[in-house]
N, C-alpha and C positions, 0 to 999 in steps of 0.2 A: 296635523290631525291624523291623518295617515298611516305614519310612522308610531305614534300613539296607541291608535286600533290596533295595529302589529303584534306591538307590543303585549299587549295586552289579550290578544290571541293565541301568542305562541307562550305564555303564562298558565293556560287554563291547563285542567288535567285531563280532559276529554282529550283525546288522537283527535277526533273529526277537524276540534278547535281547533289547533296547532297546525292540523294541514291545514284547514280554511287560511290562516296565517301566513303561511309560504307560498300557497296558491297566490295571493294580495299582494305580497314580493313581486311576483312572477311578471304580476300585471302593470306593478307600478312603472318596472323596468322600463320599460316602452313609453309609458304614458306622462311620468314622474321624473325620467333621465336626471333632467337640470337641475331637481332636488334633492337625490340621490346623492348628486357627485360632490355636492357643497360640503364643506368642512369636514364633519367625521360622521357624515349619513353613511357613507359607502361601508366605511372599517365596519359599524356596525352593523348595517345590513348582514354586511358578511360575515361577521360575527357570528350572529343569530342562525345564520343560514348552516353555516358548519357544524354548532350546539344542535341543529336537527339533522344533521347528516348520524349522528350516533342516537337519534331517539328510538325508545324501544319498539316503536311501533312501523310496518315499513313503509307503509303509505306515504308515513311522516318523512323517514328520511328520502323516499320518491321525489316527494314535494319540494324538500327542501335541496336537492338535489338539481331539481328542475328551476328553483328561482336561481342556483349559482349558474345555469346555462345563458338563463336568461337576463341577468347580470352582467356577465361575458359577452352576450351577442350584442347587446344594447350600450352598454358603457363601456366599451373596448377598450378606448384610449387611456380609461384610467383604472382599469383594476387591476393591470401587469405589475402595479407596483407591489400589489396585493399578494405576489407571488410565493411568499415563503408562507403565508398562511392559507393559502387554499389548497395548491398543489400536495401538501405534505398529506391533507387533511384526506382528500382524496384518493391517493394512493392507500390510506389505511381502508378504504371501503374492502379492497381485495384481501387484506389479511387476516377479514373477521370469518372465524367458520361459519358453516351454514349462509351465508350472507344469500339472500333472496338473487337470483341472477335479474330480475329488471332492476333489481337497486343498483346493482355492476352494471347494467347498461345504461344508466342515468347516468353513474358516474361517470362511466367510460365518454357518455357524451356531452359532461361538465368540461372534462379536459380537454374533449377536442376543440369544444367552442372558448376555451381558455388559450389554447394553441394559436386559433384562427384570429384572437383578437392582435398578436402578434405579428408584424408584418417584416421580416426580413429585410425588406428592401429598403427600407426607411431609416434615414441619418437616429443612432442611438440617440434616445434623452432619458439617460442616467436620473432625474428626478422625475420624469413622467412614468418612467418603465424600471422604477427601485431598480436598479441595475438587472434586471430578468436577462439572463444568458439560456439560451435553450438548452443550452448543451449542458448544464448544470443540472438539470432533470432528465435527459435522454435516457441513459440509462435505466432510469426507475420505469417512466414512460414506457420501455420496448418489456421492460419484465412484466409490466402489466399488460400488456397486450400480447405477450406470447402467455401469460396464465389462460385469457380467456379464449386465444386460437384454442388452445387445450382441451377446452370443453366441447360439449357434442351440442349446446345449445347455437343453435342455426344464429339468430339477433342478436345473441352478443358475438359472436364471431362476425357477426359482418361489420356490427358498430365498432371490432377492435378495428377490421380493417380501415376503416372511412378513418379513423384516430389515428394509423398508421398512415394515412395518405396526409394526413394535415400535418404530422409530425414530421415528415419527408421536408415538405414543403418551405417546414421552420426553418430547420437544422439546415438547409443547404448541400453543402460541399461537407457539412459534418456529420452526412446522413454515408457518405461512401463507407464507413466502418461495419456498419450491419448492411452492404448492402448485397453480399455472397448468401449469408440465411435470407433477407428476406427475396431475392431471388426465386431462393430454392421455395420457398414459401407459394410466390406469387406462378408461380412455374405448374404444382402441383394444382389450384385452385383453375389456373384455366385449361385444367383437362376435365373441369367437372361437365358431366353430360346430363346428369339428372336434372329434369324440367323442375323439379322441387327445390333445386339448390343453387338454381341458374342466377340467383341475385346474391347467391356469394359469386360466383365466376362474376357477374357485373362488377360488382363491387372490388374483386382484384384487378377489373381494366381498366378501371378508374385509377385505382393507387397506381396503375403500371405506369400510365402517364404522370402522376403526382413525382412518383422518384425518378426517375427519367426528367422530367424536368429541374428536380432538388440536386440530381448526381454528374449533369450539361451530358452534351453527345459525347465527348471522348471517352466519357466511362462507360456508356452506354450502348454504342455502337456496338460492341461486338457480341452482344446477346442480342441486338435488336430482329435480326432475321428470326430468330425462333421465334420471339414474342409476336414479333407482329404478323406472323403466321397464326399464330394463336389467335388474336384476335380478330383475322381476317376470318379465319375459319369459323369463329362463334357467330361473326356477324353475317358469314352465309346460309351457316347451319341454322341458327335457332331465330325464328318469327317474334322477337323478345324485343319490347320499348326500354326495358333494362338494357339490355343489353346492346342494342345498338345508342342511346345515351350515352353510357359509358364508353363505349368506343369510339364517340365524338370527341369526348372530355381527354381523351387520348391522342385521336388526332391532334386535337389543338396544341397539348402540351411536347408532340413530336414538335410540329411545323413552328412551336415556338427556340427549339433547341437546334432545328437543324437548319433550318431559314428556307434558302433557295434551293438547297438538297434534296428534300421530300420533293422536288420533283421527279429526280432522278432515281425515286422506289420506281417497279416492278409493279407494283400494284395501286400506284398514283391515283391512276383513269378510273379501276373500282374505286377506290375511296370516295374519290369523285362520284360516282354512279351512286353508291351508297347515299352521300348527302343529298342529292338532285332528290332522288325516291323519296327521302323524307320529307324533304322540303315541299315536295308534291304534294305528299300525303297528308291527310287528317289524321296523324300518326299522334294521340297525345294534346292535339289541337281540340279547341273551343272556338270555334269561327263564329262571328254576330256578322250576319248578313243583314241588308235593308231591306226594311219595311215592306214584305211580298203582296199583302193580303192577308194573310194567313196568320198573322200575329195570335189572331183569338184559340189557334192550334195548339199556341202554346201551354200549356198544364197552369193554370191558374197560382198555385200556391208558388211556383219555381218563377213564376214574373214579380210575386208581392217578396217573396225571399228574395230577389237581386235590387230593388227598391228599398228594404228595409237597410241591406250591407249599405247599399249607396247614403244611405242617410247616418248609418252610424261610421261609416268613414269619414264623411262630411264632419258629423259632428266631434270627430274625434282631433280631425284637422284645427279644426276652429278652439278647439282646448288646448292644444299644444302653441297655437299660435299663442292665445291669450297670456302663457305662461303659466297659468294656474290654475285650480281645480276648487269650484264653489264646496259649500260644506254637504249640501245634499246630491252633490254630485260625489265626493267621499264617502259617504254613505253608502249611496246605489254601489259601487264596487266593493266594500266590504260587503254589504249584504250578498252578493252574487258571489263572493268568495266563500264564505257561511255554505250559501245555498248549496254549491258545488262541490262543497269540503269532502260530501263521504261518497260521489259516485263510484270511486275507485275500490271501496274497502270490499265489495264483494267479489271483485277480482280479486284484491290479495288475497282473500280467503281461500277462493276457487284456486291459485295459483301456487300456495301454501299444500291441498290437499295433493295438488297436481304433482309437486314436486314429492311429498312424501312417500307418495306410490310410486314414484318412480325410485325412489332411495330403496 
């Protein structure tokens, strides 16, 4: 019934329709998986989903952009096979002029969660994963992500980088070929000082560790004293939950390449001191302490709002268990898809005049 609605959504000539449609994708992903993957629900999913990757309208292909993310995160194991048809589909986002940059960064973060569904580590299965080689896309992969380095827009350069860490991650030992530029790349990025642009610097100490763990210590070692001065240094200098995050995510993927080594850094004992302070801190944390007295201090609307999530996660548990979805429970998400269809269009609007002025 579902897949029906879709249907017949992404049909209408209205833009709102159409997004309402991919929005309803978006959602099924999650909630739908097990009916999605059966026979040839998926091919056409994704079908549909790439037919609004080129609609005229860009909300629409936002939208439908957004259901292939969420396609990828939720059905992993099975849409690698999908690979010659999504991949290519995507790549062409970057070669339309004008193309809106949130549309390039939807795409850019179709592919990384297409990337992510991808596990290297795991015994090949040639008919689960259509034979998907990563290294049969890298190339294209690192051209798109050095077009949108390129640009002066702050969110797609950080979304190329987080796609450039996953990418890392894939390829392995086949990421050592790009790994003198993207060096010199990740090199320049954590000299940034500007408080305004400290979550591109985060966002390269993350990838630091990502290829450093894809490239193992031998290849790595011997730029690792620079870098990891760099990073020690950001995590002194800047008061930044980005930023000391990311150079968690670093840590980890050091002390997973060098083993018993990282103990023998220079700056071991900080690292250490670094995590203790966090681990102290309300750094980012949401601590639910017991029952003081004082419960009635609480803001009334923020106690019925954590009551209401508790009961539609409840309720949502209990649907997935069951395996299926009543016909007025199909409804209620189309309608709320509808509903939700045009929040977006007055930001494309506003984002359309934004960019004009700036052309």
């Amino acid at each position: 019934i579902a897949i029906k609605a879709v249907e017949k959504l992404l049909s209408e000539t209205q833009s709102n329709r159409r997004k309402s449609g991919y929005v309803l994708i978006a959602m099924m992903a999650e909630g739908c998986k097990e009916v999605i993957v059966k026979g040839d629900n998926l091919r056409n999913l994704l079908t549909a989903c790439l037919k609004g990757v080129e609609d005229e309208c860009a909300s629409v292909r936002k939208c439908a952009l957004e259901a292939v993310s969420q396609i990828a995160t939720h059905c992993s194991f099975d849409i690698l096979q999908y690979h010659g048809l999504i991949l290519p589909a995507l790549f062409g986002v970057f070669e339309r002029a004008n193309e809106q940059v949130r549309v390039k960064e939807r795409a850019l973060s179709a592919i990384e969660m297409f990337i992510d569904a991808f596990d290297p580590s795991e015994p090949a299965d040639a008919e689960q994963h259509g034979d998907f080689q990563i290294v049969t896309y890298l190339q294209d992969i690192m051209n798109v992500i050095g077009k949108c380095l390129e640009t002066n827009k702050q969110e797609l350069q950080k979304q190329a980088i987080a796609t450039l860490a996953s990418c890392a991650g894939a390829a392995q030992s086949n990421f050592n070929i790009y790994l003198p530029k993207v060096v010199q790349l990740l090199d320049s990025l954590l000299q940034i000082t500007d408080e305004a642009k400290l979550d591109l610097r985060a966002e390269a100490t993350s990838c630091l560790g990502a290829v450093a763990g894809a490239v193992g210590f031998d290849s790595f070692k011997a730029m690792l004293p620079k870098f990891h001065k760099s990073v020690m240094d950001g995590l002194g200098e800047f008061d930044n939950c980005d930023i000391r995050e990311a150079s968690f995510m670093y840590f980890s993927e050091l002390a997973d390449i060098m083993g018993a080594q990282i103990l023998k850094l220079d700056s071991f004992e900080e690292m250490l001191n670094f995590i203790f302070f966090v681990m102290e801190d309300d750094d980012g944390l949401m601590v639910e302490l017991p029952d003081d007295g004082f419960k009635d201090a609480i803001p009334k609307n923020l106690l019925k709002a954590e009551d209401e999530l508790a009961e539609m996660e409840a309720a949502e548990l209990e649907q997935l268990q069951s395996g299926q979805m009543s016909d007025e429970q199909l409804q209620a998400m189309l309608n709320d898809a509808v509903t939700n269809g045009g929040d977006d269009d007055e930001d494309d609007e506003q984002q359309n005049g934004d960019e004009d002025d700036e052309e």
